[in-house]
C-alpha positions, 0 to 999 in steps of 0.5 A, spaced: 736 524 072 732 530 072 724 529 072 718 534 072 711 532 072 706 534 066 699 534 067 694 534 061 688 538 061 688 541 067 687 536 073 688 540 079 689 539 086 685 543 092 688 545 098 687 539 101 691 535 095 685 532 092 682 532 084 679 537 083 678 536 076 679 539 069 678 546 067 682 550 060 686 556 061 688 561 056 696 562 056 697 570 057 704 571 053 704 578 056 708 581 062 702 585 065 704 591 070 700 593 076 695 599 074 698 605 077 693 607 082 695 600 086 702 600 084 702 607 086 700 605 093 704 599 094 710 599 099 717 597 097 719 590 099 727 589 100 728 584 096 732 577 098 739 578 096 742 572 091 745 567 096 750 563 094 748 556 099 754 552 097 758 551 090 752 548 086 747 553 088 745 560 088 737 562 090 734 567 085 733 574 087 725 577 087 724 582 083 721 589 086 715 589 089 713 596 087 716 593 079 713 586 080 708 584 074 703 579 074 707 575 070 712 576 076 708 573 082 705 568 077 712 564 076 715 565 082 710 561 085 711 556 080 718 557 081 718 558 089 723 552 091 729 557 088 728 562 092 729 559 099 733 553 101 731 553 109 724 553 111 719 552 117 712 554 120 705 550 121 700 550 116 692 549 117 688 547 112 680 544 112 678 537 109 674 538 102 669 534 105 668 535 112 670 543 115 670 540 121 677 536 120 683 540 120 690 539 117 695 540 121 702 540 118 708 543 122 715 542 118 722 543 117 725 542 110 732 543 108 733 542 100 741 543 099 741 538 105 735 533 103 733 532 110 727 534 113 722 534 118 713 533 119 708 532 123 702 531 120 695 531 124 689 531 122 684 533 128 676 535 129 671 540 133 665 539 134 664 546 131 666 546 123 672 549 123 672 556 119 679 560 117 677 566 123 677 561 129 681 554 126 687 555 131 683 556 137 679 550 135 686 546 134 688 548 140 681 546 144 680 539 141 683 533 143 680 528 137 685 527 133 684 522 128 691 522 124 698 524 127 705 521 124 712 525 124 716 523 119 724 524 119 728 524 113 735 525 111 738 523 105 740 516 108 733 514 109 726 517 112 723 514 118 715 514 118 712 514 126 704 513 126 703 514 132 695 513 133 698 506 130 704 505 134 708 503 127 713 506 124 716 504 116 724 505 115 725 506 107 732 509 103 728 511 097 723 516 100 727 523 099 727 528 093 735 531 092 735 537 088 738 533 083 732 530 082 728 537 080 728 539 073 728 546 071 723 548 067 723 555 062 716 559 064 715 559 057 714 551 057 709 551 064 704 550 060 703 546 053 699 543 049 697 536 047 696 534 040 689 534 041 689 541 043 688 541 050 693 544 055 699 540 059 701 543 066 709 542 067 710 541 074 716 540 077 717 536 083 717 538 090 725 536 093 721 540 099 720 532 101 713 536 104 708 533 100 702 536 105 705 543 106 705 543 098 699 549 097 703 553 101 711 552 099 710 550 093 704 552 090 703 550 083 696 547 083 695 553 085 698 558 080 696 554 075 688 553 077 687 561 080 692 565 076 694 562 069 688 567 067 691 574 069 685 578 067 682 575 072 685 578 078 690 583 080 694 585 085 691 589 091 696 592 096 702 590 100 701 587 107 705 584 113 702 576 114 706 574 120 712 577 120 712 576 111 710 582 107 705 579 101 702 580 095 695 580 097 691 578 091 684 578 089 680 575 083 675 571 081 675 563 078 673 561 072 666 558 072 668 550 071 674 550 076 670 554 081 664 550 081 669 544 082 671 548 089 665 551 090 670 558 090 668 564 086 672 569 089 678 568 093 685 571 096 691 570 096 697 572 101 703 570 096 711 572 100 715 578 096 720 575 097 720 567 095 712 565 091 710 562 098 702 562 099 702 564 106 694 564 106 689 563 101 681 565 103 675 562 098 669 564 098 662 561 094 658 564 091 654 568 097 661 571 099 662 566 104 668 563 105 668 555 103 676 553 102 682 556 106 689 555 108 692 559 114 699 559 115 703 560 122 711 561 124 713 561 116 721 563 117 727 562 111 733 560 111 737 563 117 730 565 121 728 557 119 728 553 125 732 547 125 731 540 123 728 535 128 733 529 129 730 522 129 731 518 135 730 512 135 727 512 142 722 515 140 719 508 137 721 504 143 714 501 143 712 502 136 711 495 130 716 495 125 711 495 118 717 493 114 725 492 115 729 498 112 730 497 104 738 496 102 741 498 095 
């Protein structure tokens, strides 16, 4: 069966998938085009061509860079898994209640396959990490205070923590994309009987839950961009190798009080809806939240999926036998 998920009065996650709490949006109907002084100056993007990855699915095609709408940009990052099939990089995002942990997530997904691979590590500086100096500061620290590799196939998913020395064994950790429901644009965001909005969220066949702000990012379309008067599109740029749209707006004051953000930016792929790098500031123009991305790569560029090898846990507690169908 198909699923999705609904979220009612907005419980929103930050970038480092905590609540965050509940706001109210508007619901702008309307497609918005780029004002022409900045569509005029924007670069034109090649979009992807329709991919057919095998006989049950087909990749959609991104529009335009230089045609793209807000409402264009809007839905894709709601819709990011139907643009890519293959994905990998590292994505690095602080911890919302100490910025001198950082996340760290290195990754390798393929949706068609439901296979995977992650590391996860949480590390810490003696310096408070900041979006300028957040590798160099990973790179010099050796206090990590998570590391887990997790491996998955559409058999089962092994789970290796390696400060631990455990490992897990599961048959029913992984999301097929039979499992993702497609849900119209136009039903992303209800509202319930009492008139509050209902967030539709699809899940996430990615099987990359700490990589979600980043290849998946509908908490973050949903809290920083329901709003289309809020922000606008202000130029064409390369991140990495990655042309994005780079974005630039205001939060709403509820939200942005929760995240202590009040302005922010985003870096969002032309071609997929991919947030590759989103910057918040406070209220002093400091910068209080961000998510940094690094070697993201698509489809044929994508590395390929780090195989399990069971010597790799020789020495490691089994926490539970394998489940069996």
């Amino acid at each position: 069966m198909k699923k999705k998920i609904i979220i009612s009065a907005i419980s929103l996650i930050t970038v480092c998938s905590i609540a965050a709490g509940a706001a109210v949006y508007a619901m702008n109907t309307e497609s918005n085009s780029l004002k022409n002084d900045t569509k005029d100056s924007l670069k034109e993007a090649s979009p992807i061509e329709s991919v057919q990855i095998n006989e049950e699915r087909t990749l959609k095609k991104a529009v335009s860079s230089k045609t793209a709408s807000k409402d264009d940009i809007y839905y894709m990052m709601l819709n990011s898994i139907d643009y890519f099939d293959k994905v990998s990089g590292t994505v690095y995002y602080p911890s919302p209640d100490d910025k001198s942990v950082i996340n760290v997530v290195d990754f390798q997904s393929d949706l068609s396959d439901t296979s995977v691979y992650s590391n996860y590590k949480q590390i810490c500086s003696e310096e408070e990490f900041s979006e300028k100096n957040v590798i160099k500061n990973v790179n010099n620290s050796n206090k990590i205070i998570w590391d887990q590799d997790i491996y998955g196939s559409k058999d089962k998913s092994v789970i290796a923590e390696h400060i631990k020395k455990t490992y897990t064994e599961s048959c029913y950790d992984m999301v097929s994309l039979d499992e993702v429901s497609d849900i119209p644009d136009k039903e992303r965001i209800t509202k319930a009987e009492d008139g509050q909005p209902c967030y539709n969220y699809r899940i996430n066949p990615t099987n990359l839950p700490e990589a979600s702000i980043c290849l998946f990012p509908q908490e973050m379309a949903f809290g920083f961009l329901t709003d289309r008067s809020m922000w606008d599109i202000s130029d064409i740029i390369n991140v990495n190798g990655n042309l994005c749209y780079h974005i630039k707006g205001h939060t709403n004051k509820e939200y942005g009080k929760k995240l202590n953000v009040a302005t922010f930016e985003f870096y969002v792929d032309v071609n997929t809806g991919v947030l590759l790098k989103y910057i918040g500031y406070d209220n002093d123009g400091l910068i209080s939240d961000y998510m940094y991305t690094e070697n993201i790569k698509f489809d044929k560029n994508a590395s390929k999926i780090k195989v399990f090898d069971k010597a790799f846990i020789n020495g490691y507690t089994s926490e539970n036998a394998i489940e069996s169908n």
